[in-house]
N, CA, C, O and CB atoms as a CASP TS submission, in Angstrom:
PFRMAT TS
TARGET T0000
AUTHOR 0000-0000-0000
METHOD Language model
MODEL 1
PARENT N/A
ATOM      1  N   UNK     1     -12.788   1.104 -27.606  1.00  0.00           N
ATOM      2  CA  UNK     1     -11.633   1.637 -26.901  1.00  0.00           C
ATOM      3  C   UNK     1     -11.318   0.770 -25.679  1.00  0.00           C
ATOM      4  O   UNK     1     -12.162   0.414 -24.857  1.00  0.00           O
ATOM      5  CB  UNK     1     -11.882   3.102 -26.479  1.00  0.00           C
ATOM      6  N   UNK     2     -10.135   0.496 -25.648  1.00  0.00           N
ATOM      7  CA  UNK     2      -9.619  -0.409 -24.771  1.00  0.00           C
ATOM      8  C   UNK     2      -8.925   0.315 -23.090  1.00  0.00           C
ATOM      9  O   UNK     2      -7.792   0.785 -23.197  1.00  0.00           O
ATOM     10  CB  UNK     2      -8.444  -1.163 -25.766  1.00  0.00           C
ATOM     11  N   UNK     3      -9.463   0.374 -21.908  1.00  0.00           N
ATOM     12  CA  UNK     3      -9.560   1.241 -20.604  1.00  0.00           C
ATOM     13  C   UNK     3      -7.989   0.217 -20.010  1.00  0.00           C
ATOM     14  O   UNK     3      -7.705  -0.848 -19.462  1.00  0.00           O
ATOM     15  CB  UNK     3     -11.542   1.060 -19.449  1.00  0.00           C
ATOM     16  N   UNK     4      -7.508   1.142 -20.448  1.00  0.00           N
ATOM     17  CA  UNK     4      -5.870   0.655 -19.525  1.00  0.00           C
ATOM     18  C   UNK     4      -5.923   0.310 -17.963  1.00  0.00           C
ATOM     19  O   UNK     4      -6.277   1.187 -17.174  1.00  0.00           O
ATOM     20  CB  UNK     4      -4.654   2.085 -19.502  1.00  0.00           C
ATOM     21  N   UNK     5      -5.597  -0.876 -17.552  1.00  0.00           N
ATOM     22  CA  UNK     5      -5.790  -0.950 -16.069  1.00  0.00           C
ATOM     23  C   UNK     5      -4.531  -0.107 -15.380  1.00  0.00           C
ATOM     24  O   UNK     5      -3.391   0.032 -15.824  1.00  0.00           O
ATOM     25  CB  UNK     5      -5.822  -2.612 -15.559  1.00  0.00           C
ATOM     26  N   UNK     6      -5.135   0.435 -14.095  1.00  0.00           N
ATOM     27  CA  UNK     6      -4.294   1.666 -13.694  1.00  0.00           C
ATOM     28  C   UNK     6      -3.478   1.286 -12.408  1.00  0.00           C
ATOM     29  O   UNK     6      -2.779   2.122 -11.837  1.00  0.00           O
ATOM     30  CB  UNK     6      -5.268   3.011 -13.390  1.00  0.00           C
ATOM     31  N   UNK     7      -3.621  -0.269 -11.892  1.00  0.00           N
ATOM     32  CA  UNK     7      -2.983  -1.209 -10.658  1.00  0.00           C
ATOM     33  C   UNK     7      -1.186  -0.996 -11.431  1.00  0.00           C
ATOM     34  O   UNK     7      -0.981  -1.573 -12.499  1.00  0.00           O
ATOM     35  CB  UNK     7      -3.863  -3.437 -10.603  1.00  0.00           C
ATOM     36  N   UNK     8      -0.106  -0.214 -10.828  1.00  0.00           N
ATOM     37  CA  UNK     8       1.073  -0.643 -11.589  1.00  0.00           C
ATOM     38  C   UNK     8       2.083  -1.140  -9.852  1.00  0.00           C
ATOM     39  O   UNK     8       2.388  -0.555  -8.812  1.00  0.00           O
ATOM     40  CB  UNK     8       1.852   1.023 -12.872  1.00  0.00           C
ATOM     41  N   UNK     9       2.252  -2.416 -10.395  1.00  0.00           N
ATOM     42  CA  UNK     9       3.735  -3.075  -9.659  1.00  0.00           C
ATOM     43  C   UNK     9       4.666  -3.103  -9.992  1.00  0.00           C
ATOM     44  O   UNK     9       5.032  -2.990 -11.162  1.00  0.00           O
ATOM     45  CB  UNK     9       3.935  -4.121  -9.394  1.00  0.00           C
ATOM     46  N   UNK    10       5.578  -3.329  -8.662  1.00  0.00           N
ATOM     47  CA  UNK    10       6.699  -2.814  -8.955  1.00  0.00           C
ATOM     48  C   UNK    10       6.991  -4.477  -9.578  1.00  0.00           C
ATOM     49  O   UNK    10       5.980  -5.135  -9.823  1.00  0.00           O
ATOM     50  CB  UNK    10       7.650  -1.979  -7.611  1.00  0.00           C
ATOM     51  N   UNK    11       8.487  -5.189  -9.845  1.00  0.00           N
ATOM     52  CA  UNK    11       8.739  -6.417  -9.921  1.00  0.00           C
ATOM     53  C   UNK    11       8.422  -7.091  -8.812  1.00  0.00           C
ATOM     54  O   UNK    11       7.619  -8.023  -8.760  1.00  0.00           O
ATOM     55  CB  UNK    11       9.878  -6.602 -10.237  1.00  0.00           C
ATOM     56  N   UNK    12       9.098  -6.592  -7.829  1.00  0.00           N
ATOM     57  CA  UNK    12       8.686  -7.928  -6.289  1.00  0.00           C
ATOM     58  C   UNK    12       7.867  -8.313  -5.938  1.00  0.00           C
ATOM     59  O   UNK    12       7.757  -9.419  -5.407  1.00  0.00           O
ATOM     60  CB  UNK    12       8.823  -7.829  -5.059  1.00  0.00           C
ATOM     61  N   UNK    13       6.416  -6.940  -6.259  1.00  0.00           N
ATOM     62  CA  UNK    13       5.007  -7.211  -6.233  1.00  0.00           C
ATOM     63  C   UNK    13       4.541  -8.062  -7.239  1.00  0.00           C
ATOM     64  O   UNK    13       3.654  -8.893  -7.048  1.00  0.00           O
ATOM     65  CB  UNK    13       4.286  -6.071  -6.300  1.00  0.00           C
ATOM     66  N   UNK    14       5.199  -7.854  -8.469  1.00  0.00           N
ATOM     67  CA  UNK    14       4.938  -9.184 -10.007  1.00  0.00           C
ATOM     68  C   UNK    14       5.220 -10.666  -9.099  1.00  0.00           C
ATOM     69  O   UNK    14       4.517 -11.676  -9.105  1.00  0.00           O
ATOM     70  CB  UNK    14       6.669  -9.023 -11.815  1.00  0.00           C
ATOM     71  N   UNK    15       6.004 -10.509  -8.627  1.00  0.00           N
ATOM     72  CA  UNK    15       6.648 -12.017  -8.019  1.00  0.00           C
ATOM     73  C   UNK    15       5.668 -12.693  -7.241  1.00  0.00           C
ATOM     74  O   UNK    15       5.025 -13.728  -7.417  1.00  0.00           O
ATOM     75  CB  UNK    15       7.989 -11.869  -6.979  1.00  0.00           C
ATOM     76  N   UNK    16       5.729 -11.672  -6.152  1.00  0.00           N
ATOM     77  CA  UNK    16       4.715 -12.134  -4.844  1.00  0.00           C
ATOM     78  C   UNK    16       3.266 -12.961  -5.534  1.00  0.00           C
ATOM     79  O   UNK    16       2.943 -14.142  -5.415  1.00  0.00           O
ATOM     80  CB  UNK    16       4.107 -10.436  -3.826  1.00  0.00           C
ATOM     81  N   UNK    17       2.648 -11.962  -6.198  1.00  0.00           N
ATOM     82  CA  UNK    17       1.410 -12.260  -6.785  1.00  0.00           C
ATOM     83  C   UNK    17       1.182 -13.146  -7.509  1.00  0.00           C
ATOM     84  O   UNK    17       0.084 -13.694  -7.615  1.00  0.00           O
ATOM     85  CB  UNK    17       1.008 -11.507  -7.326  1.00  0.00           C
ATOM     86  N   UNK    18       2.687 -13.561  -8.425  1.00  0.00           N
ATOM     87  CA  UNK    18       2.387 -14.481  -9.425  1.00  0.00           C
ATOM     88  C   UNK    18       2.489 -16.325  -8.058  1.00  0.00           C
ATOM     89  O   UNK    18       1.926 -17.417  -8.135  1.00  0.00           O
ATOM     90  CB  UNK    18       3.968 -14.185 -11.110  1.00  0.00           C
ATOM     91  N   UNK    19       3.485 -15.736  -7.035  1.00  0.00           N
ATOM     92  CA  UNK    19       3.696 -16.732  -6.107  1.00  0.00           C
ATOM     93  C   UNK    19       2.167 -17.012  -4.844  1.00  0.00           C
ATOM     94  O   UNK    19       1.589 -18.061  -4.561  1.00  0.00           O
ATOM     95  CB  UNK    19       5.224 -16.165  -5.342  1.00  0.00           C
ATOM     96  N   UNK    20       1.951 -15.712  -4.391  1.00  0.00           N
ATOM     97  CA  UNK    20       0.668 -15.934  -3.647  1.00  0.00           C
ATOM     98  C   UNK    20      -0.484 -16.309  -3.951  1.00  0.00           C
ATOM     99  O   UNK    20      -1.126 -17.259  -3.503  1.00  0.00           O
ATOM    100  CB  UNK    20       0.359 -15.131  -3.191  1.00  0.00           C
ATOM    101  N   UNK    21      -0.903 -15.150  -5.142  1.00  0.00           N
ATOM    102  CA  UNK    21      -1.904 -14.916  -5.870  1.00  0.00           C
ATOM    103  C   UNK    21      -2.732 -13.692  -5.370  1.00  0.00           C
ATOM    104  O   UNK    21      -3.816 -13.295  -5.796  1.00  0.00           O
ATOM    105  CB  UNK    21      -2.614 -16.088  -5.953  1.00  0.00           C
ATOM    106  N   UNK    22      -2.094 -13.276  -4.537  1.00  0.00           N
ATOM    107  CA  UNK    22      -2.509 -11.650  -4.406  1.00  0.00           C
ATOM    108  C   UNK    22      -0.979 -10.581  -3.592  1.00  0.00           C
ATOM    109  O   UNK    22       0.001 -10.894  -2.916  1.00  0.00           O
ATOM    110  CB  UNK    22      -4.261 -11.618  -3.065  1.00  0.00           C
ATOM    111  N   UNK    23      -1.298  -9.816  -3.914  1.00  0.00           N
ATOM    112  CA  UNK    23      -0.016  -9.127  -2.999  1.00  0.00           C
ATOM    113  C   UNK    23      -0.411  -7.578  -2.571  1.00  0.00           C
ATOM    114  O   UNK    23      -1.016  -6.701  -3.188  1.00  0.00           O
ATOM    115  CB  UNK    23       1.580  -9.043  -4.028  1.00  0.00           C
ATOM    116  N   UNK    24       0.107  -7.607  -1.431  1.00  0.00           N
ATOM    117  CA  UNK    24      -0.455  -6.201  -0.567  1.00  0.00           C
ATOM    118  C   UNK    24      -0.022  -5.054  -1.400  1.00  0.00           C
ATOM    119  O   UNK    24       1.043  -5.207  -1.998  1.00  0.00           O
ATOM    120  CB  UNK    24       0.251  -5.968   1.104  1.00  0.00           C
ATOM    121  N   UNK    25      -0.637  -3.963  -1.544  1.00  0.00           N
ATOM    122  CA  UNK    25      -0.243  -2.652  -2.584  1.00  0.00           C
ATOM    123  C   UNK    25      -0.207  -1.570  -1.738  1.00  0.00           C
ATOM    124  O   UNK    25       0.483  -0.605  -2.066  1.00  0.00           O
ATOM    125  CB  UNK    25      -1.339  -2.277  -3.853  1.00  0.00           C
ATOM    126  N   UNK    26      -1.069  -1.548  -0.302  1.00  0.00           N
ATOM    127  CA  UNK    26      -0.461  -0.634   0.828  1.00  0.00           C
ATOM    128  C   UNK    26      -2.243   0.080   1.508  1.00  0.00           C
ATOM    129  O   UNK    26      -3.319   0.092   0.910  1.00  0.00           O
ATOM    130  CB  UNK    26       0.956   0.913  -0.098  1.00  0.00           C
ATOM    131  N   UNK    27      -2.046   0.381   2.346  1.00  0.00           N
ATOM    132  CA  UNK    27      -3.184   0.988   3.775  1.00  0.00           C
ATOM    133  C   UNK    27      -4.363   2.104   3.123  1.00  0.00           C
ATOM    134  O   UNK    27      -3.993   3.274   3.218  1.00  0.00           O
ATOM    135  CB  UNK    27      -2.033   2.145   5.263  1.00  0.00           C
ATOM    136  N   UNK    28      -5.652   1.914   2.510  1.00  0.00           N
ATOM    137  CA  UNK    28      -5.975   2.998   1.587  1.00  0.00           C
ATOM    138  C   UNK    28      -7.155   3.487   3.233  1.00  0.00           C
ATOM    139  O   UNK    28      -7.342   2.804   4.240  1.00  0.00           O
ATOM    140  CB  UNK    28      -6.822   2.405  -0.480  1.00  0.00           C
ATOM    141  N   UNK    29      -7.653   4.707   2.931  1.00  0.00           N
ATOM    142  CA  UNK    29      -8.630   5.051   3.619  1.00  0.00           C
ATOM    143  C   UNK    29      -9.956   5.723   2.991  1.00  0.00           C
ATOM    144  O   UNK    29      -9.932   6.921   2.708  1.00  0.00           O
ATOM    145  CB  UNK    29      -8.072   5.772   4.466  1.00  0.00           C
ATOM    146  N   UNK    30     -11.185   4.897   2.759  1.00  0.00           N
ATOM    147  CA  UNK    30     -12.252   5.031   1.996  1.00  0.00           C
ATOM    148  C   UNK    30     -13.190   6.523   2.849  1.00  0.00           C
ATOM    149  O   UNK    30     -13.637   6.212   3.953  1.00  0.00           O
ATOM    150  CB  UNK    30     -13.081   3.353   1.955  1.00  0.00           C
ATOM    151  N   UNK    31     -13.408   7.659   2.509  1.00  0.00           N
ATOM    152  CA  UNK    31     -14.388   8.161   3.264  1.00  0.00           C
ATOM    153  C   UNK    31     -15.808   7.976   3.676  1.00  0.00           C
ATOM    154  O   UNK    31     -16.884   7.940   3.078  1.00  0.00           O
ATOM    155  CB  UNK    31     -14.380   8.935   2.949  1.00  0.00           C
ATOM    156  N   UNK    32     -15.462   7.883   4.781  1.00  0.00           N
ATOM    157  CA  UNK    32     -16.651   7.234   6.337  1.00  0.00           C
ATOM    158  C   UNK    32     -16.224   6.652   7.038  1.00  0.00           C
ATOM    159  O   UNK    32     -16.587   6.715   8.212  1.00  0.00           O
ATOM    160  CB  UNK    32     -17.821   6.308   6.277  1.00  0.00           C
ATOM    161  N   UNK    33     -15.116   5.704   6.556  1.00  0.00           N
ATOM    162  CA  UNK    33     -14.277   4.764   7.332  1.00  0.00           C
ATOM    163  C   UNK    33     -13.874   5.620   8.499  1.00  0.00           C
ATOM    164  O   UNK    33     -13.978   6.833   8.313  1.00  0.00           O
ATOM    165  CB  UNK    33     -12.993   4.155   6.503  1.00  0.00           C
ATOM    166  N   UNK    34     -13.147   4.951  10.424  1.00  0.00           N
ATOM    167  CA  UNK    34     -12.611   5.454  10.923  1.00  0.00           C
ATOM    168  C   UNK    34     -11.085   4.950  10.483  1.00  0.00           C
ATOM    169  O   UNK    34     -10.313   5.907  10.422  1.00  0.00           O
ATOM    170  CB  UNK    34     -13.148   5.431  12.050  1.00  0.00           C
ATOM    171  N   UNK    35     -10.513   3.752  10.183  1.00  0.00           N
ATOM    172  CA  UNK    35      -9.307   3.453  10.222  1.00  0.00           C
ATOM    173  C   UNK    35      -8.648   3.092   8.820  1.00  0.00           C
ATOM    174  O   UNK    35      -9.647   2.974   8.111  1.00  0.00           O
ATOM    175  CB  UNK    35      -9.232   2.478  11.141  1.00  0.00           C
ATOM    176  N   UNK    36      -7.582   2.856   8.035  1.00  0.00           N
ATOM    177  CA  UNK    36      -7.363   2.379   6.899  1.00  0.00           C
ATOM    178  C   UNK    36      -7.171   1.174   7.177  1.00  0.00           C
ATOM    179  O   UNK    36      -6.584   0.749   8.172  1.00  0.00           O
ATOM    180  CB  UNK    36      -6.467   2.922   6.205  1.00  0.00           C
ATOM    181  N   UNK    37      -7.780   0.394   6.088  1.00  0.00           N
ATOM    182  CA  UNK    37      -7.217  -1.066   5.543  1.00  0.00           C
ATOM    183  C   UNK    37      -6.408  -1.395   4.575  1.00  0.00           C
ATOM    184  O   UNK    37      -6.117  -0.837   3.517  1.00  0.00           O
ATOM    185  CB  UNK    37      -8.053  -1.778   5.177  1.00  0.00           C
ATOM    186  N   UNK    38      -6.063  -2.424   5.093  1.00  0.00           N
ATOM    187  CA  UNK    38      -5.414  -3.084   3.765  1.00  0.00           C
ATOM    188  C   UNK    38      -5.497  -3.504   2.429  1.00  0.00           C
ATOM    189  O   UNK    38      -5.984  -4.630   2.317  1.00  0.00           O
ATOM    190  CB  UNK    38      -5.189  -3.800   3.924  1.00  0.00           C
ATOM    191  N   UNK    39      -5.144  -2.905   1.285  1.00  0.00           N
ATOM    192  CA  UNK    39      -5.712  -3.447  -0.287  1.00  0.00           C
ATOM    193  C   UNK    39      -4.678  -4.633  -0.557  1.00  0.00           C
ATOM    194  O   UNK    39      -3.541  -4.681  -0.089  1.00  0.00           O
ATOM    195  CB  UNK    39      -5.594  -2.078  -1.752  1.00  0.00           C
ATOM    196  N   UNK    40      -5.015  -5.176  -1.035  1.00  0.00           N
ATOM    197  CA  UNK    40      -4.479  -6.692  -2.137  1.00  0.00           C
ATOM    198  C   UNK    40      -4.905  -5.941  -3.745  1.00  0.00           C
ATOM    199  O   UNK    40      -5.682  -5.064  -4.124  1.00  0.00           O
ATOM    200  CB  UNK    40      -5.847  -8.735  -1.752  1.00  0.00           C
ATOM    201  N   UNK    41      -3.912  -6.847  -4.371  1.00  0.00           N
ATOM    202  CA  UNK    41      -3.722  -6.727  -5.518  1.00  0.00           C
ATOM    203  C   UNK    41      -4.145  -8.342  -6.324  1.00  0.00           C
ATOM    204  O   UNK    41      -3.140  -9.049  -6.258  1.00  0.00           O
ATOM    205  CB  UNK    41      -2.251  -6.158  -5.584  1.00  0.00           C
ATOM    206  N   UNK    42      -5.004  -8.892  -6.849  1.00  0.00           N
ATOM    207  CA  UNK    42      -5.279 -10.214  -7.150  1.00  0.00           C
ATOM    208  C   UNK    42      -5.591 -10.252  -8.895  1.00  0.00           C
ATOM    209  O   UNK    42      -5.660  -9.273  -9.638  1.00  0.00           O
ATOM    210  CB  UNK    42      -6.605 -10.720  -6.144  1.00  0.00           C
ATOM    211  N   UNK    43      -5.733 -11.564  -9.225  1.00  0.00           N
ATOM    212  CA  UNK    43      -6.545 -11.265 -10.682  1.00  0.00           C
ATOM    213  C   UNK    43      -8.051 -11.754 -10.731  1.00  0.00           C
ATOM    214  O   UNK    43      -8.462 -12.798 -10.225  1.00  0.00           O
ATOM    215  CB  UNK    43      -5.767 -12.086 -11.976  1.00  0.00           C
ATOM    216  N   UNK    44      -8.508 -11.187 -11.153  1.00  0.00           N
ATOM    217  CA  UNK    44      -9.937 -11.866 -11.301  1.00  0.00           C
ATOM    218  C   UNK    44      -9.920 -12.780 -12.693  1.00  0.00           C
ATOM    219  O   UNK    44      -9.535 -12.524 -13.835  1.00  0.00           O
ATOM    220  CB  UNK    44     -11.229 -10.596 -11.399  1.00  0.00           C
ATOM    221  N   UNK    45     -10.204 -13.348 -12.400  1.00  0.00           N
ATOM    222  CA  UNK    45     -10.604 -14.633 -13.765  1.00  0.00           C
ATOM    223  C   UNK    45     -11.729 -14.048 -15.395  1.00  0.00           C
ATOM    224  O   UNK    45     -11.884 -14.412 -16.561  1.00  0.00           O
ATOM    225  CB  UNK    45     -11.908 -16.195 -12.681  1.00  0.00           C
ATOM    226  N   UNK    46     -12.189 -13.109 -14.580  1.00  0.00           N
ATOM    227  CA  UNK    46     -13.018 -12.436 -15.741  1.00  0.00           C
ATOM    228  C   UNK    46     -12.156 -11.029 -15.920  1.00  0.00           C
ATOM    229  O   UNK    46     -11.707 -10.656 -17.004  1.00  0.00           O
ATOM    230  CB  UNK    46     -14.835 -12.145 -15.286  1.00  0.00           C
ATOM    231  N   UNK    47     -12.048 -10.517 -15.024  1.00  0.00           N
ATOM    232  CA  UNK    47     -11.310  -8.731 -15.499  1.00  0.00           C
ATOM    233  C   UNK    47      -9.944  -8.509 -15.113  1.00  0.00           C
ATOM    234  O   UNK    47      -9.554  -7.358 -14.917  1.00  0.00           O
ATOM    235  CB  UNK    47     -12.093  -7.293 -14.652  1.00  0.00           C
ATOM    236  N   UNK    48      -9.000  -9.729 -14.956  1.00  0.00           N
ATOM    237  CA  UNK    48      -8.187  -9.456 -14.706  1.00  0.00           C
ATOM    238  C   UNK    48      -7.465  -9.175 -13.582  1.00  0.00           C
ATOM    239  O   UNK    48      -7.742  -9.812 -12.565  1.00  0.00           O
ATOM    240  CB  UNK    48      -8.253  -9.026 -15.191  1.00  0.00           C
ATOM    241  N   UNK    49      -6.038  -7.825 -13.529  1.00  0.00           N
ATOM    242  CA  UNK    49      -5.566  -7.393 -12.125  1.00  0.00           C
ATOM    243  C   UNK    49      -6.330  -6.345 -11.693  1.00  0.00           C
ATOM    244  O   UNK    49      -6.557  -5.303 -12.309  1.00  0.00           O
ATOM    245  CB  UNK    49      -4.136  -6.970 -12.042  1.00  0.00           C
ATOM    246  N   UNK    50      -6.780  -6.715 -10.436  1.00  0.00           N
ATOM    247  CA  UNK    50      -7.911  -5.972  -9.700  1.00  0.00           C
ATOM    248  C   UNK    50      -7.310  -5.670  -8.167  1.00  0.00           C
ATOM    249  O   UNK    50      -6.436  -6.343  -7.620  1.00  0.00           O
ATOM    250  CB  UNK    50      -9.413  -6.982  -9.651  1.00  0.00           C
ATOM    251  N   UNK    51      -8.136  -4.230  -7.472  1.00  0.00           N
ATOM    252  CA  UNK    51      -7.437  -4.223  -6.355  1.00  0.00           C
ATOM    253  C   UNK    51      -8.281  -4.670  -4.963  1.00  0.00           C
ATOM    254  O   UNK    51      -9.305  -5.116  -5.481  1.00  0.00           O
ATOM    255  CB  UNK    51      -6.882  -2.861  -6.294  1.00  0.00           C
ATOM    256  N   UNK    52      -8.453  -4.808  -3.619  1.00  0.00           N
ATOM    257  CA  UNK    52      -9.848  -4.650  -3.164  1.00  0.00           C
ATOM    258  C   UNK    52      -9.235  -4.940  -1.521  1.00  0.00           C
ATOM    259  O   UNK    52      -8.041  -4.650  -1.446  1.00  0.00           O
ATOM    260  CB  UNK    52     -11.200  -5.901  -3.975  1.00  0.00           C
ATOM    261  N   UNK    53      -9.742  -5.375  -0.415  1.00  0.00           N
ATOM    262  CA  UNK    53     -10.003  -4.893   0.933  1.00  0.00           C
ATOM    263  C   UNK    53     -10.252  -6.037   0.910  1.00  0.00           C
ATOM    264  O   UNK    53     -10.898  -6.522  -0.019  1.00  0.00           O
ATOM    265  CB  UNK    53     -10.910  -3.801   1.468  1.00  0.00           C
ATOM    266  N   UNK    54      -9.483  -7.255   2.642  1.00  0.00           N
ATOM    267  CA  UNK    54     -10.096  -8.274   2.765  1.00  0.00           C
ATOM    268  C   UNK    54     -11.822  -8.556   3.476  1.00  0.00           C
ATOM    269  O   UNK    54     -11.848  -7.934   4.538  1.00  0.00           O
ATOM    270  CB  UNK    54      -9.109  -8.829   3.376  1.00  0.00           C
ATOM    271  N   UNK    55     -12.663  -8.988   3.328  1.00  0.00           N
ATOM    272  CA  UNK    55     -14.518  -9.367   3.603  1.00  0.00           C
ATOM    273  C   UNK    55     -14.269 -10.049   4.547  1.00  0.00           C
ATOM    274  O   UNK    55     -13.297 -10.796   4.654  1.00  0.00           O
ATOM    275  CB  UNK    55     -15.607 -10.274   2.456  1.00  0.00           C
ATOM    276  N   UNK    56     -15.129  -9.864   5.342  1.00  0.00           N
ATOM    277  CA  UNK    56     -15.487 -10.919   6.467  1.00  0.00           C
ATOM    278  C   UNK    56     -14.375 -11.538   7.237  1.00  0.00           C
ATOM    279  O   UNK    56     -13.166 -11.309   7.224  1.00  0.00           O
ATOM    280  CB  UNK    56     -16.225 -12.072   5.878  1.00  0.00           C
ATOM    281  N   UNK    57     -15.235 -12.539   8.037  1.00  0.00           N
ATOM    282  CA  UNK    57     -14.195 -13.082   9.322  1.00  0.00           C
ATOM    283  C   UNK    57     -13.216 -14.124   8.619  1.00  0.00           C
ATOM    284  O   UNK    57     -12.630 -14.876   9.398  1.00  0.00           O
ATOM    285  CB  UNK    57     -15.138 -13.987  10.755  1.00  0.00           C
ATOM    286  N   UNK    58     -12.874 -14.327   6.857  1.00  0.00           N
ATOM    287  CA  UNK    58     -12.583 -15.320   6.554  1.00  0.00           C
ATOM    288  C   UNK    58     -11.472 -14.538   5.445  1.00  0.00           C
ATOM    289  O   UNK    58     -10.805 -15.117   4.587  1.00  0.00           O
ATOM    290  CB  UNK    58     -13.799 -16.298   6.205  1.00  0.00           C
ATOM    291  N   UNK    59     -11.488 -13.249   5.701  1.00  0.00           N
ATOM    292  CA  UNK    59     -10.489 -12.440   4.895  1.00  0.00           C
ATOM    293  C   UNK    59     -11.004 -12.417   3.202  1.00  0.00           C
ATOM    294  O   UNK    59     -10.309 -11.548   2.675  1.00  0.00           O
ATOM    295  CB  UNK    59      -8.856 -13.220   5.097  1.00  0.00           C
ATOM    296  N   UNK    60     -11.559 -12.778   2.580  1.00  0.00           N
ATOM    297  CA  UNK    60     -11.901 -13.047   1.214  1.00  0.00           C
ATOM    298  C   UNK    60     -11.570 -11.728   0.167  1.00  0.00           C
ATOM    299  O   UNK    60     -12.107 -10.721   0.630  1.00  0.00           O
ATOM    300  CB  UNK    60     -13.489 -13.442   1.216  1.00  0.00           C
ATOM    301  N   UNK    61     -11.198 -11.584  -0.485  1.00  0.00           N
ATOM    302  CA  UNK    61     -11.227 -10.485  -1.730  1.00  0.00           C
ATOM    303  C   UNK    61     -12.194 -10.651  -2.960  1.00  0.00           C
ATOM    304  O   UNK    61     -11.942 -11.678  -3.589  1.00  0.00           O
ATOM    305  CB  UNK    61      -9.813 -10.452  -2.394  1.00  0.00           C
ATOM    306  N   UNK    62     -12.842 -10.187  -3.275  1.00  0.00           N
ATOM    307  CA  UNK    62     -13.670  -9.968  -3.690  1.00  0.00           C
ATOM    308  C   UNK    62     -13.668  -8.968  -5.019  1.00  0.00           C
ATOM    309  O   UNK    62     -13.603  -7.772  -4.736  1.00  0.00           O
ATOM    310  CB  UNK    62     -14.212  -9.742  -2.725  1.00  0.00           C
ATOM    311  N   UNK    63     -13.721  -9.255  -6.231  1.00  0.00           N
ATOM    312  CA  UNK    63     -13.461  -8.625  -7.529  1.00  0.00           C
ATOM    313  C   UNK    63     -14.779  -7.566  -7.232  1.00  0.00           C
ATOM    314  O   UNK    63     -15.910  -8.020  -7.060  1.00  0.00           O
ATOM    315  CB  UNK    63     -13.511  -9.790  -9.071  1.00  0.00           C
ATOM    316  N   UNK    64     -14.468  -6.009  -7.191  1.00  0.00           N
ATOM    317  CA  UNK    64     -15.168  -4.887  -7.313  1.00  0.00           C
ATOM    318  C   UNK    64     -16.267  -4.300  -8.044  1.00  0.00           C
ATOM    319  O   UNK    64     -17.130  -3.428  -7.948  1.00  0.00           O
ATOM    320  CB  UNK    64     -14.535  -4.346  -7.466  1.00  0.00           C
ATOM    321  N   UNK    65     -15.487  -5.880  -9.415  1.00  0.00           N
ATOM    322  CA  UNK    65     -16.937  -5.574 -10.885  1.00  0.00           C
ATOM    323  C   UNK    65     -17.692  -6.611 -10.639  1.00  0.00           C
ATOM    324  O   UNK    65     -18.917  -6.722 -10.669  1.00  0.00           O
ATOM    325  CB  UNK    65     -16.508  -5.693 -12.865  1.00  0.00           C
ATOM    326  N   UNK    66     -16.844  -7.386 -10.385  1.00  0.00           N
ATOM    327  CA  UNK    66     -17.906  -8.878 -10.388  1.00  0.00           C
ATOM    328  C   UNK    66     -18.328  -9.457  -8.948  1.00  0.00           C
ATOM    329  O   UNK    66     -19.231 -10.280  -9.095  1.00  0.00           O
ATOM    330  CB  UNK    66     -17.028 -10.306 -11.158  1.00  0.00           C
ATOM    331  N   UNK    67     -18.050  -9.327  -7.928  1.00  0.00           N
ATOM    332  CA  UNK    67     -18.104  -9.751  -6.629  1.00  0.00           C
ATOM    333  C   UNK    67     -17.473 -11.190  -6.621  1.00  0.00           C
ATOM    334  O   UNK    67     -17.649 -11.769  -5.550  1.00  0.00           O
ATOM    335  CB  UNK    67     -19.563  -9.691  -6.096  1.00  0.00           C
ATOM    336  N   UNK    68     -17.055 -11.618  -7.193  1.00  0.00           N
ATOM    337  CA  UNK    68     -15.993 -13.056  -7.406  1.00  0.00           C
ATOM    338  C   UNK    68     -15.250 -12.770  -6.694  1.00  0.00           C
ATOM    339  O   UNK    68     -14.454 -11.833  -6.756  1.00  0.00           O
ATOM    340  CB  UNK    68     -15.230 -13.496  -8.711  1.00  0.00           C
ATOM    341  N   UNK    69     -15.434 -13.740  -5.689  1.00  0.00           N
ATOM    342  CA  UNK    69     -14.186 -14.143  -4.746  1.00  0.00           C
ATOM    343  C   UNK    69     -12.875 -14.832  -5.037  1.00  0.00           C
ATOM    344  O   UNK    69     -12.573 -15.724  -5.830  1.00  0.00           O
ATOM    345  CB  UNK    69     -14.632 -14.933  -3.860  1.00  0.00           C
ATOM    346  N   UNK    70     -12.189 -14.136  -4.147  1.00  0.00           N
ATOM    347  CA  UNK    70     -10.464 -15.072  -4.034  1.00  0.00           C
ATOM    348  C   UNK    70     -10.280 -15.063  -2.388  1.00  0.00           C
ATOM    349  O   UNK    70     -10.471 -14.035  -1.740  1.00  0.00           O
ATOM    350  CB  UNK    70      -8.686 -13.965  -4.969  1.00  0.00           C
ATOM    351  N   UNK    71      -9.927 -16.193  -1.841  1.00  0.00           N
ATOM    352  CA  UNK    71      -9.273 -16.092  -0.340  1.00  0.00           C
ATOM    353  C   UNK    71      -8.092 -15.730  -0.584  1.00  0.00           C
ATOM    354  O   UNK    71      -7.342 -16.109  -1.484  1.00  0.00           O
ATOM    355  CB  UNK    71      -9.210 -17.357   0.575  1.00  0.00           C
ATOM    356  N   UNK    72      -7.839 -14.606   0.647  1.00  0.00           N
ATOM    357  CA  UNK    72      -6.401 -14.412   0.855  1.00  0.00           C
ATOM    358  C   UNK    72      -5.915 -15.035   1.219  1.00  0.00           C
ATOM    359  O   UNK    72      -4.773 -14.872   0.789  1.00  0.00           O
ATOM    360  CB  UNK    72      -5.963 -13.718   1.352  1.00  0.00           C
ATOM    361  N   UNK    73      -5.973 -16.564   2.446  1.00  0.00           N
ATOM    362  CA  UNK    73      -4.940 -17.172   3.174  1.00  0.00           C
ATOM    363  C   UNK    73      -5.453 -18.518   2.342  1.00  0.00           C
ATOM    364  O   UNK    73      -4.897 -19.602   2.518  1.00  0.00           O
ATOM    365  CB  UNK    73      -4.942 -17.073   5.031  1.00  0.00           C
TER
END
C-alpha cells in the first residue's frame, strides 16, 4: 500500500520550490516549545516532498525520516 504524502501546495508554492528548492508553508508550534517556527517545504532525494524547521546557526533542513540535509540559504 502506497501512504499518500499529505504536504499540499498551492501553485505559487509549486513555483517557489521548484525555483528555491524549499518554500515556507507557514509558523507551526510543536508542544514544549515557547514560540512557533518556521516550516519549509523541500524534497528529500530519498522520500521526496517533506516538511521540517530550520537546525542550527546555519539554518539547515533536515529530512524527518532520514536526517539528510538541505540548506535553506
Amino acid at each position: 500500500m502506497q501512504v499518500r504524502n499529505m504536504i499540499e501546495l498551492t501553485l505559487f508554492q509549486k513555483i517557489i520550490l521548484k525555483l528555491q528548492g524549499h518554500v515556507f508553508i507557514g509558523n507551526r508550534m510543536k508542544q514544549g516549545w515557547k514560540k512557533p517556527l518556521p516550516f519549509y517545504a523541500f524534497k528529500c532525494e530519498t522520500h521526496g516532498l517533506v516538511e521540517d524547521y530550520p537546525h542550527g546557526y546555519n539554518e539547515r533542513l533536515e529530512c524527518p525520516k532520514c536526517d539528510s540535509s538541505h540548506d535553506e540559504h
